[in-house]
N, C-alpha and C positions, 0 to 999 in steps of 0.2 A: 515548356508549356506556357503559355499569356495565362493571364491574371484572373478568375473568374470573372463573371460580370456583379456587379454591384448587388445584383437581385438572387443573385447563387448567394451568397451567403449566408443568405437567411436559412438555405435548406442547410449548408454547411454550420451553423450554430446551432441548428434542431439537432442534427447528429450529436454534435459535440453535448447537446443534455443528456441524448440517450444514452450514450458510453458514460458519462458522469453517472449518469443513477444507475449503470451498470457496477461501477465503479461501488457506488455508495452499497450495492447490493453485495459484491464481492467482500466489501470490507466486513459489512452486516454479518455475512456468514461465516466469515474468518475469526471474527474476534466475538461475535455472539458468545461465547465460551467462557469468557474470563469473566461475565457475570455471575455465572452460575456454580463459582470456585466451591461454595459451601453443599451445594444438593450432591454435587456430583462426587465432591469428598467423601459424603455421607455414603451414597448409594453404589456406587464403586470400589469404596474403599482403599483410595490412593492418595499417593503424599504428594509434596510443593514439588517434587523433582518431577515425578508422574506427571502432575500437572501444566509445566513447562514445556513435555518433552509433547504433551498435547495439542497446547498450544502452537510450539513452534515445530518441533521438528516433523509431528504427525502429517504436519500439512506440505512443510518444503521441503522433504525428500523430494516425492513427485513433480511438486512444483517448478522446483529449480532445476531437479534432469532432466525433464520436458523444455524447459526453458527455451535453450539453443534449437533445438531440433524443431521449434513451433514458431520461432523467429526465422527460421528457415525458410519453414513451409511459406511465411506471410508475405517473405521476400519473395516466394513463385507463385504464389495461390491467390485464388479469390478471399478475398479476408474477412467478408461478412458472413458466407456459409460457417467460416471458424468462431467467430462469433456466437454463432447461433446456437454452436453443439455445443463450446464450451460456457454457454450461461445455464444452458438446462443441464447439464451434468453436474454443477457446483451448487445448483437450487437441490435437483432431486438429492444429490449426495449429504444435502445439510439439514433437509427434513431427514435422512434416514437416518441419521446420529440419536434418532429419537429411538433407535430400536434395539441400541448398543446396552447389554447387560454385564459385560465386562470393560475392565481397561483397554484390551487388544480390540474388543469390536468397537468401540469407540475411534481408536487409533486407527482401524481402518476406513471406519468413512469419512476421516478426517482427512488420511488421503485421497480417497477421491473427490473431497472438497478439491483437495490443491491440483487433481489431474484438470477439473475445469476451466479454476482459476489461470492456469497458465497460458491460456490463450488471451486473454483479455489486454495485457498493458501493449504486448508484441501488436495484435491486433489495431488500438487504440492509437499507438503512436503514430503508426503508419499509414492509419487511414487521415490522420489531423495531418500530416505532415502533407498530403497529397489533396486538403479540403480547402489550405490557408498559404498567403505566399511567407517567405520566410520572416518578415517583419510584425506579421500578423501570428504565427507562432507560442510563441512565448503567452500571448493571453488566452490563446484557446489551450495550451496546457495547464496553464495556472488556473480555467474553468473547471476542464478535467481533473485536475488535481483536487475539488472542492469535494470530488466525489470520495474522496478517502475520509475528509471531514464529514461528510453528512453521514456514511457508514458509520464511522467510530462514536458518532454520536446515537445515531441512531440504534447501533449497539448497544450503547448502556441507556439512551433512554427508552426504546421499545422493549430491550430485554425486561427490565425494570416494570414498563405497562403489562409486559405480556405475561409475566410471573404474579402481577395480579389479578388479569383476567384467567390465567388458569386454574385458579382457586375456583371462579366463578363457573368457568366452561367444566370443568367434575363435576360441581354440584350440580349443575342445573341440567347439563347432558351425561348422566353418569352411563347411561346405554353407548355413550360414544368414546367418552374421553374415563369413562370412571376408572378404568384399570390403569392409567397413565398417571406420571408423576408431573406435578407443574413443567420439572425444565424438556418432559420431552414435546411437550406441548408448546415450548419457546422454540426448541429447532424447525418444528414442523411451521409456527407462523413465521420464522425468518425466511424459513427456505419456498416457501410459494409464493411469494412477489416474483423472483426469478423469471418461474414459466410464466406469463405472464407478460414479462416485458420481451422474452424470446418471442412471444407470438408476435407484439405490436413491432420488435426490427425485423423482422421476416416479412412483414405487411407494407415496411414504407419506411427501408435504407435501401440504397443502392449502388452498388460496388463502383466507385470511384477510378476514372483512370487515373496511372502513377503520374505526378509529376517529377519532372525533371530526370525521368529515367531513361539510360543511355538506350538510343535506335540501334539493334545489331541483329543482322541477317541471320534468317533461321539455319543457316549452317555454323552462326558462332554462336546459338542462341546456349543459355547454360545447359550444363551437363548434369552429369548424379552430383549429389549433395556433397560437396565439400565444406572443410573446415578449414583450407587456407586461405581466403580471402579476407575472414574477421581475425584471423592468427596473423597474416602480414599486414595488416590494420593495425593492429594494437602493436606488434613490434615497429610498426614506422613511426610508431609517436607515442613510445610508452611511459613516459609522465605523465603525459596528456590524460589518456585512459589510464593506467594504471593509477598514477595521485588519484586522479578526479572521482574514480570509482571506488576508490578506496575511504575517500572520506567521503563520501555519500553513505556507504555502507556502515560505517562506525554511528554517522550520524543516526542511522537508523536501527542501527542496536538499541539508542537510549528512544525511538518512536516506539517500538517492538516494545519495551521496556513497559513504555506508559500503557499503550495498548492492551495489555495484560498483564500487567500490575497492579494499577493505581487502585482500580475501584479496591483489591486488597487490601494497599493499604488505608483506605477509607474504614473500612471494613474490620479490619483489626485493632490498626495505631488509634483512629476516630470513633470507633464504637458506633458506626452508620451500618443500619439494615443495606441488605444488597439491593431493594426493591427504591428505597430514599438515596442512593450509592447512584444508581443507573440515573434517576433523574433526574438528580443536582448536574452529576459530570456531564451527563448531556447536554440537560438545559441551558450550563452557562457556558458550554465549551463551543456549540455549533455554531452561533453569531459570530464569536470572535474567531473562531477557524477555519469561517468560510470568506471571513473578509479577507485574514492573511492569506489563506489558499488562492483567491483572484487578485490580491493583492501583489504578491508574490510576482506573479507574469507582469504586470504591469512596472511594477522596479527591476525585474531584468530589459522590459522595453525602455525605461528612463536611463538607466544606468550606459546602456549600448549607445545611444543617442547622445549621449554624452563623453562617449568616445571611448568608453572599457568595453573592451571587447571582452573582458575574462567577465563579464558582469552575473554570468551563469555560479562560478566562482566564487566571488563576492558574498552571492544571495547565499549559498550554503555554505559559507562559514560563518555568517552571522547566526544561520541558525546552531550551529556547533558552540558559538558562545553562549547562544539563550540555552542549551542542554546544562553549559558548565554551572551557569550565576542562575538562572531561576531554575532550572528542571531539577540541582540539587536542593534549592531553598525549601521547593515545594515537599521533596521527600520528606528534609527534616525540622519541618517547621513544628512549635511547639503543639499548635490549637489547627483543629479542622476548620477555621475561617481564614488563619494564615496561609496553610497548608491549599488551599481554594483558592485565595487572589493569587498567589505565585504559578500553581498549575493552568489560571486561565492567563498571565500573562506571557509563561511559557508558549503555550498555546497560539499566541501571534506570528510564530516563527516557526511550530512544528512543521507546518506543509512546507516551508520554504527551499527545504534541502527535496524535495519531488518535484516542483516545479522546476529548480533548479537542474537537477537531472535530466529532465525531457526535453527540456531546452536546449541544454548544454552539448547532451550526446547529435542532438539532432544540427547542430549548428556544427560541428567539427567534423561527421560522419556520413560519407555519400550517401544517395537515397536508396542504390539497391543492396545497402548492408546494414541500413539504422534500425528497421526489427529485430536481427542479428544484434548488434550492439545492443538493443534492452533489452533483448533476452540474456548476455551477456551479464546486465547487470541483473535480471530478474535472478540469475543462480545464484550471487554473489548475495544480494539483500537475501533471497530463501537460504541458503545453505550455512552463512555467515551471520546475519543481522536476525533475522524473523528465527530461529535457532538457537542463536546464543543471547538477543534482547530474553527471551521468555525461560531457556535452560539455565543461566547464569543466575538470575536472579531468583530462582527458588534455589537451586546447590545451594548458593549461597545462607539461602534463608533456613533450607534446611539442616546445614554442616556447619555454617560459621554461625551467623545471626543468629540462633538455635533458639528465641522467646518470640513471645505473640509480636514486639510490633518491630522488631529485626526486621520486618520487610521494609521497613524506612532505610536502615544502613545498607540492604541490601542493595536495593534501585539506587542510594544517594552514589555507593561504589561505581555504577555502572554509568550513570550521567556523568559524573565529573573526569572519572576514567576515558572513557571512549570520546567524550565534547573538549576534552580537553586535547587526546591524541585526532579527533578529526581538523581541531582549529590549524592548529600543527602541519597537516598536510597540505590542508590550501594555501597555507600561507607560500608552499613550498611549489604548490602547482602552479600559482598563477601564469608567470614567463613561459611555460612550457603550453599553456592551453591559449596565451594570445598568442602563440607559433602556429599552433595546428588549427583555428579558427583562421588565421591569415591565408594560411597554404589551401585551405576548403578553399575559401572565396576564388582565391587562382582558381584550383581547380573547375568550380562551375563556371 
């Protein structure tokens, strides 16, 4: 397919916002949860390991089984009708955690948080990959990827607002909200942005033809759903993907980690209310995480241009060193102003290893098997990273670390552990992923 014209872009960067603050909205309702560790301990009556298994597992059983089979569809389907189901499924599903009176009903609408969620990054990829030529790439992911920052913040900072205006909305509406507790009042305002922005992409996206996708006659057109094309993918070049998804995924254990940790440990080690926890960590984290998240794309464009092709690479093992030397400094820093400058300088590097990924797989990986491919990794970060970032580190805290601020050894185990075995793998991929970026290029 030729190059859009100069003037199409502008609509192709409009899109690229709205999947971002779809983006930023997915995260919002994914990790809204970890602020509210203390109500729901209360009102539930569950432990650090309960609460992991909420966090993470709750959500990527479904997320990551769905994964492949939605990467599928995207590679044969229109992909904004998928879009559209799945952002109203994972809004309605996050206001209804507001309804959960036990541990298991919790856990279930948690997963249908993640049945929505799994249409989104498959979707997301693939429509940027068919909106940008391939040079152009790398920054419209590193855009997209901003949209995990602005969630994660928006997380702990709106959780944080919305836990005090639900003090407010009892008193003053007690006809409406008075039988509710503060945090189910936080899932209900997380989860209605969602609908919301489903109506305005239904109003003014529109389904993009593929580029670069092979012309073949409706008698060789695809058949029923197979799983050998992305299985002799990854065996033609299995360091490639194997290393490269492998230390993405470690990397994002110690993400996972922060994601639904940290404000804890603010909270326990620091002696910070959860409502001053949400605000701080938001406030000072979304500037400096939206710079490295667009930042990001643009050092894997400088890097390539300068003749590393593994430059995808590169960028996430840098982030696997900032996990090692500041993500652990941050756990076990003496004072909560240490503990603060380390986590936002952490912070410069966390998006690095997603951008990295979106780039990476899409530069090594044909067009009609790269939603396949991130959904791929989608089961890998849900079953593996978003799973054992959030289950490990309560086990931990509640078996070994077994006192109030053990959640600092807890998280410091799991950074230095997992950033140090991710550094490890790249170092090991690189020769293997400038082979399979060579043989793409032949290939196109």
């Amino acid at each position: 397919m030729t190059a859009p014209a100069p003037s199409r872009y502008g609509y192709a960067w409009y899109v690229v916002a709205l999947l971002t603050l779809a983006y930023a909205l997915a995260i919002l309702d994914r990790v809204s949860i970890s602020l509210l560790i203390v109500p729901l301990q209360k009102s539930l009556h569950i432990n650090d390991t309960q609460f992991g298994l909420l966090q993470g597992m709750a959500f990527s059983i479904v997320y990551s089984v769905l994964g492949l089979p939605m990467g599928m569809l995207v590679d044969r389907w229109r992909r904004v009708p998928i879009l559209l189901i799945g952002l109203t499924v994972w809004s309605i599903a996050t206001a209804a955690c507001s309804l959960a009176d036990t541990f298991w009903h919790l856990f279930a609408a948690r997963m249908m948080v993640g049945v929505g969620e799994a249409a989104l990054v498959p979707v997301a990829t693939s429509l940027i990959a068919d909106l940008f030529l391939p040079g152009m790439r790398p920054k419209a992911y590193g855009v997209f990827t901003t949209g995990s920052t602005f969630g994660t913040a928006a997380a702990l900072g709106l959780s944080g607002l919305f836990l005090g205006w639900a003090d407010g909305l009892i008193a003053g509406m007690p006809g409406l909200f008075g039988h509710m507790q503060p945090w189910q009042i936080v899932f209900i305002l997380c989860g209605a942005p969602g609908v919301v922005l489903a109506l305005v992409c239904l109003l003014t996206v529109r389904e993009p033809p593929r580029r670069d996708a092979p012309v073949v006659a409706e008698a060789d057109a695809p058949g029923p759903f197979s799983l050998r094309p992305i299985v002799g993918l990854i065996a033609s070049r299995p360091m490639a993907y194997g290393g490269f998804l492998l230390g993405s995924v470690l990397n994002l254990v110690c993400v996972y980690a922060i994601v639904g940790w940290f404000p804890a440990l603010f909270i326990r080690v620091h002696d910070w209310t959860a409502a001053a926890t949400g605000k701080m960590l938001g406030l000072v984290s979304l500037p400096v995480s939206i710079f490295a998240a667009v930042n990001s794309g643009w050092v894997i464009v400088w890097l390539a241009r300068r003749g590393h092709s593994d430059a995808p690479v590169l960028v996430a093992g840098t982030c696997a060193a900032s996990m090692v030397v500041l993500g652990t400094a941050a756990c076990l820093a003496p004072t909560a102003t240490i503990a603060l400058v380390f986590y936002v300088l952490n912070a410069l590097f966390v998006n690095w290893n997603t951008s990295a990924v979106y780039a990476g797989l899409a530069q090594i990986t044909p067009n009609h098997l790269r939603a396949q491919m991130m959904s791929v990794h989608t089961i890998l970060s849900g079953l593996v990273a978003l799973t054992a970032g959030n289950a490990i580190v309560g086990f931990l805290s509640d078996y070994v670390f077994a006192w109030k601020a053990g959640i600092a050894w807890s998280l410091g185990v799991v950074f230095f552990g997992c950033g140090l075995a991710s550094m490890a793998v790249f170092a090991a991929v690189r020769p293997h992923f400038r082979a399979a970026s060579a043989a793409q290029v032949q290939e196109d």
